[in-house]
Backbone bond lengths (Angstrom), bond angles and torsions (degrees), N, CA, C in turn:
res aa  C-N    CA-C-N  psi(-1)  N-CA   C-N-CA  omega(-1)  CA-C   N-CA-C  phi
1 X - - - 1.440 - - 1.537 110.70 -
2 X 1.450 114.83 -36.31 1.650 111.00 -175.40 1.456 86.40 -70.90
3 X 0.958 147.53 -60.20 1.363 144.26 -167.27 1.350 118.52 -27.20
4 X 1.270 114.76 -62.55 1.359 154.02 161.96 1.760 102.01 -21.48
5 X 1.346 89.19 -75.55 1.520 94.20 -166.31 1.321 101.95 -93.89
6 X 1.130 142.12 14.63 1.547 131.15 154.50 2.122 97.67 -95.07
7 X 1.131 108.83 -43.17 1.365 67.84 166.40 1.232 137.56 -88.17
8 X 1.049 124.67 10.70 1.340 138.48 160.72 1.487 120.08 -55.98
9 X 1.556 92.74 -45.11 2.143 109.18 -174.60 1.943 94.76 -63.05
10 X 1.538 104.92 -27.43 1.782 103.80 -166.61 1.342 110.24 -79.32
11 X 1.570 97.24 -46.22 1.955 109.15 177.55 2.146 98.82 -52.48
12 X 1.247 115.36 -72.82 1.483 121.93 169.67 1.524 105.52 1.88
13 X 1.634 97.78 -72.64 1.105 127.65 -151.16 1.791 105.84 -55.48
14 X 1.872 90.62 -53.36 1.591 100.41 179.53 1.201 111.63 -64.21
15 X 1.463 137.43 -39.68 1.339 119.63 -159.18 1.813 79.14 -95.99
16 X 0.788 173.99 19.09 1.449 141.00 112.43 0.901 134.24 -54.83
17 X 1.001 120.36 -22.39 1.599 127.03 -174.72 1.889 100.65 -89.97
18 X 1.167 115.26 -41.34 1.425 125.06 -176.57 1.853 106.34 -70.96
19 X 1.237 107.31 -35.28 1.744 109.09 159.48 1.484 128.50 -77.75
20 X 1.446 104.16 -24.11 1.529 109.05 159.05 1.226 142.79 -77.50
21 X 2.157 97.47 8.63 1.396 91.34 -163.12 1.008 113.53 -101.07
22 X 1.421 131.59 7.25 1.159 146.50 177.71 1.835 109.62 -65.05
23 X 1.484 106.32 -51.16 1.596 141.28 172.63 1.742 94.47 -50.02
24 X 1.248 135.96 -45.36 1.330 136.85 -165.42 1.483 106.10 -87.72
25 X 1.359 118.30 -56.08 1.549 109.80 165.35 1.320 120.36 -46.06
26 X 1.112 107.54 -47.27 2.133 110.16 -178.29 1.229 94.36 -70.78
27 X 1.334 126.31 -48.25 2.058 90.31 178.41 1.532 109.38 -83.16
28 X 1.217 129.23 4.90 1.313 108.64 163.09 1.898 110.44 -85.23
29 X 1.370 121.01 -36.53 1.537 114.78 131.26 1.387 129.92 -8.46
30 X 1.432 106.50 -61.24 1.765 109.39 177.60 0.983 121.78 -66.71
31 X 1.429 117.15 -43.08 1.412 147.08 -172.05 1.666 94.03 -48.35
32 X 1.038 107.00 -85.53 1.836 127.98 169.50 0.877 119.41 -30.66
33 X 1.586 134.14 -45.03 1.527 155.16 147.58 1.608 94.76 -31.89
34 X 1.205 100.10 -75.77 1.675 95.20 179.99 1.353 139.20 -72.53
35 X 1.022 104.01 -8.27 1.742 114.07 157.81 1.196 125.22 -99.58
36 X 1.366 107.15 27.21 1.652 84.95 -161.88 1.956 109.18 -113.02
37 X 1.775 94.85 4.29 1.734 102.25 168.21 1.601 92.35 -77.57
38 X 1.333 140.17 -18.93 1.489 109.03 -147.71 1.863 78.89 -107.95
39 X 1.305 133.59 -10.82 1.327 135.80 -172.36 1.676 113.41 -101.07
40 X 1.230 98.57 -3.60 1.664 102.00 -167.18 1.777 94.01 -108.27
41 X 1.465 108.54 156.00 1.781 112.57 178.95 1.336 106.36 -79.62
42 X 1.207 108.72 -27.55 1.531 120.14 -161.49 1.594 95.19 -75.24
43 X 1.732 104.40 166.25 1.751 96.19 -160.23 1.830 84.92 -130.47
44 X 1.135 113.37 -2.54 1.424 118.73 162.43 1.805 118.64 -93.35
45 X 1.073 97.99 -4.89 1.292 97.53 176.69 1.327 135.04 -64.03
46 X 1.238 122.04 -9.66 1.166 140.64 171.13 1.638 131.12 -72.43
47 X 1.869 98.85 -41.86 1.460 111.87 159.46 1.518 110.03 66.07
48 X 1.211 110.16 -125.05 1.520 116.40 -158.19 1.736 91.91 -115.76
49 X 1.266 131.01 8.65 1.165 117.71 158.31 1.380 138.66 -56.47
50 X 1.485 119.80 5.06 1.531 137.40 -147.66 1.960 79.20 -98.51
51 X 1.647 120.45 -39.08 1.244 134.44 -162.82 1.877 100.97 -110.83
52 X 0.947 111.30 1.54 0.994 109.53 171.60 1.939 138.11 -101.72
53 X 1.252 69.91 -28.63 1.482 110.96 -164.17 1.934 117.94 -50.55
54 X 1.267 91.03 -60.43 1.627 107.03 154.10 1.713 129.43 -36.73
55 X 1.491 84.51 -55.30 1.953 82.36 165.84 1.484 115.44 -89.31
56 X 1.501 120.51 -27.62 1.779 93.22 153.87 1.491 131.16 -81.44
57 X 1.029 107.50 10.46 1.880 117.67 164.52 1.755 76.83 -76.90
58 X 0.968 141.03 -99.66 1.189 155.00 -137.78 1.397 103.66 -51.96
59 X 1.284 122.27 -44.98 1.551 112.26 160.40 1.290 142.87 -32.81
60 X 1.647 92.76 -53.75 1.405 125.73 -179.99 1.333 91.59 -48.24
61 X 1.607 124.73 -83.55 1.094 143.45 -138.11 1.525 104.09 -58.01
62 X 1.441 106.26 -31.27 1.494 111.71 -163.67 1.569 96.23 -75.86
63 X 1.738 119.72 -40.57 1.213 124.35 -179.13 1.394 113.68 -57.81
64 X 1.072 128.21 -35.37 1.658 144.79 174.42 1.423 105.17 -53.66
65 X 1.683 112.71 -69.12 1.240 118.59 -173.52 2.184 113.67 -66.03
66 X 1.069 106.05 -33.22 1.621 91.36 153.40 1.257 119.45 -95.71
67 X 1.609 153.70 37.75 1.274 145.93 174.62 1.733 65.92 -115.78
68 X 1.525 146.18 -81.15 1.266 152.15 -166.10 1.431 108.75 -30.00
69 X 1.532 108.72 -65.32 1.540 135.97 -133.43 2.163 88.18 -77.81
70 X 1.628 101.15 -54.50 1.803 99.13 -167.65 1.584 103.45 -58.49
71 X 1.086 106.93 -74.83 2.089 101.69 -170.67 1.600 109.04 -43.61
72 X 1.539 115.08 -39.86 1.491 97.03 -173.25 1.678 95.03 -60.67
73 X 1.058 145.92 -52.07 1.350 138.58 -126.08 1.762 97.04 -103.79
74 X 1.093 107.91 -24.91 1.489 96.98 174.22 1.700 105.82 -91.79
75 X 1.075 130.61 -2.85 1.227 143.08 177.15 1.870 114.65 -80.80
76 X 1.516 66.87 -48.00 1.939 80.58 -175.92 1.806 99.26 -71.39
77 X 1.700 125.92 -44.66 1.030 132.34 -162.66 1.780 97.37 -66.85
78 X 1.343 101.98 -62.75 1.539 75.77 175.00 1.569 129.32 -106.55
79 X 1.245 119.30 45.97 1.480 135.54 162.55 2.305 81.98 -80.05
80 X 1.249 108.46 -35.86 1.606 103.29 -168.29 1.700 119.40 -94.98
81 X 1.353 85.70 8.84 1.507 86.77 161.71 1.460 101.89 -130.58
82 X 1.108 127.47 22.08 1.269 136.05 162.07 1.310 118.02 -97.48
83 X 1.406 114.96 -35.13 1.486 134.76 -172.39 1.942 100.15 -85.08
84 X 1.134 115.70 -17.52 1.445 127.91 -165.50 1.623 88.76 -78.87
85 X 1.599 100.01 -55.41 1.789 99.55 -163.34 1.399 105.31 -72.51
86 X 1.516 116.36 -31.70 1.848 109.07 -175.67 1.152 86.11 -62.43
87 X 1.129 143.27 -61.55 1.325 135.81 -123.30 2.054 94.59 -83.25
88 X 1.380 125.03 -34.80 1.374 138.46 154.09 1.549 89.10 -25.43
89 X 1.479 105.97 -87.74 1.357 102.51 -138.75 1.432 128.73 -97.48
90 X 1.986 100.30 22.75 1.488 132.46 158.13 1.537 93.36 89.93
91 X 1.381 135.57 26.70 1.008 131.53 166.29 1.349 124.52 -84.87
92 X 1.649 128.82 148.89 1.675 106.44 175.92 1.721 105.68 -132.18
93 X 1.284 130.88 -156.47 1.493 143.89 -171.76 1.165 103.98 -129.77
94 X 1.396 133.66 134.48 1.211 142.13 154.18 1.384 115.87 -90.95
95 X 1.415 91.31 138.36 2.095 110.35 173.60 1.650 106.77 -34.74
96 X 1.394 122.08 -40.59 1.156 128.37 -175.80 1.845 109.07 -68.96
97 X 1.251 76.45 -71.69 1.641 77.26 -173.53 1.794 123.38 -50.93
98 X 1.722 106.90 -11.43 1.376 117.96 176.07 1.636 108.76 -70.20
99 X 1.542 104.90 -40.75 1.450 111.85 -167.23 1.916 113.70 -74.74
100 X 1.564 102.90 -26.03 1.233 138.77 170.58 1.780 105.46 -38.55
101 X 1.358 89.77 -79.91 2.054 130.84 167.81 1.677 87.53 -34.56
102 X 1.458 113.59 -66.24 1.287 107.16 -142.01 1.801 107.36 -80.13
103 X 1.278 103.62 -15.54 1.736 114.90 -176.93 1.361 88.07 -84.18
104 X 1.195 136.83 -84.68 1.271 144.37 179.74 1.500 111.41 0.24
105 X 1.560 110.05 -64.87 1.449 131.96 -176.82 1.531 103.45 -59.73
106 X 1.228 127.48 -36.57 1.555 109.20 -177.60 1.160 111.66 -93.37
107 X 1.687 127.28 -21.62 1.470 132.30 174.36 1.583 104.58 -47.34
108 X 1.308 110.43 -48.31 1.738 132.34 -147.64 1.744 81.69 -87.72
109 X 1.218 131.94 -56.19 1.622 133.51 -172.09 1.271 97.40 -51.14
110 X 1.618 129.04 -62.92 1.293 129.48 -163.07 1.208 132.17 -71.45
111 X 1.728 107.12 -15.19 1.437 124.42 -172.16 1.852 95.46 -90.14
112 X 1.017 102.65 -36.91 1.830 124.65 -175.73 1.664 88.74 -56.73
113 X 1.405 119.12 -71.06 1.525 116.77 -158.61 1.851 97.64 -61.34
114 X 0.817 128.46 -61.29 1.999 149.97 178.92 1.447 87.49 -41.29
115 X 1.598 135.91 -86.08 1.075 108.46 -158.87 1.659 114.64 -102.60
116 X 1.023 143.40 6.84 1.245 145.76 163.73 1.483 129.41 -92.01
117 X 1.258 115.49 -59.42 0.839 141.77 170.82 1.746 121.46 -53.97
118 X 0.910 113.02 -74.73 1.359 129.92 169.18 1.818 117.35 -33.33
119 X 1.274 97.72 -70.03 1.820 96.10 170.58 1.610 108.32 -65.22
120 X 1.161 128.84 -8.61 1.856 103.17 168.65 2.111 81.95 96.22
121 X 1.229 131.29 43.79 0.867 116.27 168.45 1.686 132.22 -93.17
122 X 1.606 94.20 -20.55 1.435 118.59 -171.96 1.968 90.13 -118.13
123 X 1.173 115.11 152.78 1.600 133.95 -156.08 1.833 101.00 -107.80
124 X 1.463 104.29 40.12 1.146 100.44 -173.71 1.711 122.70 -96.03
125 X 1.367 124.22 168.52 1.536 109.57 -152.20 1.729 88.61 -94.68
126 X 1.538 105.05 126.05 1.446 125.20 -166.42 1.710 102.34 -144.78
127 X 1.420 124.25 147.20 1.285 112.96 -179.54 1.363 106.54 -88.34
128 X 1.280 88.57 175.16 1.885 95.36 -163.91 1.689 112.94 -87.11
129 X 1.436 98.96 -13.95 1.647 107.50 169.51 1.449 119.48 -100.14
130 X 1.314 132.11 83.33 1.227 135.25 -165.50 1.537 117.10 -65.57
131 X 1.301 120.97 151.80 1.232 109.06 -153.67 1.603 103.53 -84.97
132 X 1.828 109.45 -172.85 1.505 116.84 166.38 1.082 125.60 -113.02
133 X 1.633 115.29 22.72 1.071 131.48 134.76 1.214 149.51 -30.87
134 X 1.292 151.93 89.97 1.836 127.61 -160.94 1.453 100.03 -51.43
135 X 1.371 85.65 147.91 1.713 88.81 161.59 1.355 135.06 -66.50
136 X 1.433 102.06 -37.86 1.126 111.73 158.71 1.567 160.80 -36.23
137 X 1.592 73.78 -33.18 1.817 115.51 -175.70 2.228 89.70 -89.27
138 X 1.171 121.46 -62.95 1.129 126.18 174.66 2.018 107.56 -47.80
139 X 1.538 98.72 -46.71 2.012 80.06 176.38 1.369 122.49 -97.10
140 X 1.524 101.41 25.41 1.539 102.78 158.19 1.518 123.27 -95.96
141 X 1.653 96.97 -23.31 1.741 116.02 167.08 1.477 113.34 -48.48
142 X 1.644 108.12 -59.92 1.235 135.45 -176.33 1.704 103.48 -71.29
143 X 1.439 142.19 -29.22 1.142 122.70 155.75 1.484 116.73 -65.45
144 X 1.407 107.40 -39.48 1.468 107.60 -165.90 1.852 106.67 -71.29
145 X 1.393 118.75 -26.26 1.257 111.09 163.16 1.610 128.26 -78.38
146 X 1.127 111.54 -7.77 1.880 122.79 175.72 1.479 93.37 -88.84
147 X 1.528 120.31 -34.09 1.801 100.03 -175.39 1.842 105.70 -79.71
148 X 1.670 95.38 -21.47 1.740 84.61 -160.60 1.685 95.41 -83.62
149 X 1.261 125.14 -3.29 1.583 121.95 177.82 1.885 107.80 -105.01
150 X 1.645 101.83 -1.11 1.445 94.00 165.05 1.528 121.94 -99.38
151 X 1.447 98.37 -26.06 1.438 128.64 163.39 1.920 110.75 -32.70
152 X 1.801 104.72 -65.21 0.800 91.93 -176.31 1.518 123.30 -103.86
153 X 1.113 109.90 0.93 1.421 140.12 145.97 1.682 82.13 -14.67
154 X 1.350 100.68 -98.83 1.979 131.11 -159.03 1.312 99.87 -57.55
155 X 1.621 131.37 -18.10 1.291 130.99 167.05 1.751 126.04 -54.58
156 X 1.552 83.00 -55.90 1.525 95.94 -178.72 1.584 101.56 -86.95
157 X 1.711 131.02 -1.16 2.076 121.46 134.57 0.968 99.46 -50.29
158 X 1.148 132.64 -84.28 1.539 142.04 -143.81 1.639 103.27 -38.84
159 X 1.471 96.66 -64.69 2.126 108.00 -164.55 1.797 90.52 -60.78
160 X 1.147 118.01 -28.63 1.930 113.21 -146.76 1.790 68.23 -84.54
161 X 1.258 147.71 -58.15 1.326 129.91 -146.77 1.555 101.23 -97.15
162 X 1.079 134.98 17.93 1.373 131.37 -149.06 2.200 101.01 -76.86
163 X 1.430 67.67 -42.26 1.729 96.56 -173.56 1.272 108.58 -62.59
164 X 1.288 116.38 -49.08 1.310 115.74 -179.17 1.809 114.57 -43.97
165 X 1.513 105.62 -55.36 1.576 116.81 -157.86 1.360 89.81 -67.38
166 X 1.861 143.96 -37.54 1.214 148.04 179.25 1.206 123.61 -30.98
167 X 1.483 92.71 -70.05 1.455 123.90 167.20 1.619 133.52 -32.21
């Protein structure tokens, strides 16, 4: 059963992170958008971004907080109905096996963005101007957010069974 539902917290993890990645390229889009008077020679290059600028800060941020906000919360949601049944059937999580979960989850995120993702293999919603970003640099984001939502994924195992092993 721990089996079960730890890989479950990783699968979660992947297909959020693999639907969010569309959300991570467009703010790396923004990102670029917004740097690109202090990166460009030209001294007009900047334009009407002086008035603009504020609501793509605000874009960004919003893009951040759902590429962040979905895997943690479906992670956390069912790390708690996972933690409901260990805790049923007097089972608990070890510190180890959390850190295990949580490496696992970014290996599997990063290999997902590198070889799937990247060539246009999966039909997922991505903008049509890809960024100048490495990719690389982008599926380490995307690992590092599948470990920090498996992380706490196995956090809220750990506390939900804590009681049990006490007991």
């Amino acid at each position: 059963m721990r089996i079960t539902i730890l890989s479950s917290l990783i699968l979660i993890s992947l297909i959020a992170t693999a639907t969010g990645y569309g959300v991570l390229e467009s703010g790396a889009n923004m990102v670029e958008m917004l740097l690109s008077p202090f990166t460009s020679a030209d001294p007009s290059a900047g334009g009407a971004l002086w008035l603009g600028s504020p609501f793509l800060i605000l874009f960004i941020l919003a893009g951040a907080v759902r590429f962040i906000g979905v895997p943690l919360v479906a992670s956390a949601l069912a790390a708690f109905l996972g933690g409901w049944c260990l805790r049923q059937s007097k089972h608990s999580i070890s510190s180890r096996t959390g850190w295990i979960c949580s490496a696992l989850a970014a290996a599997c995120a990063l290999a997902l963005v590198l070889v799937v993702i990247q060539p246009d293999v999966l039909p997922l919603d991505r903008p049509q101007i890809r960024p100048k970003i490495p990719a690389v640099l982008l599926a380490c984001l995307a690992g590092a957010n599948a470990a920090w939502s498996g992380f706490i994924g196995t956090l809220v195992l750990r506390r939900m069974t804590a009681c049990v092993t006490s007991n």
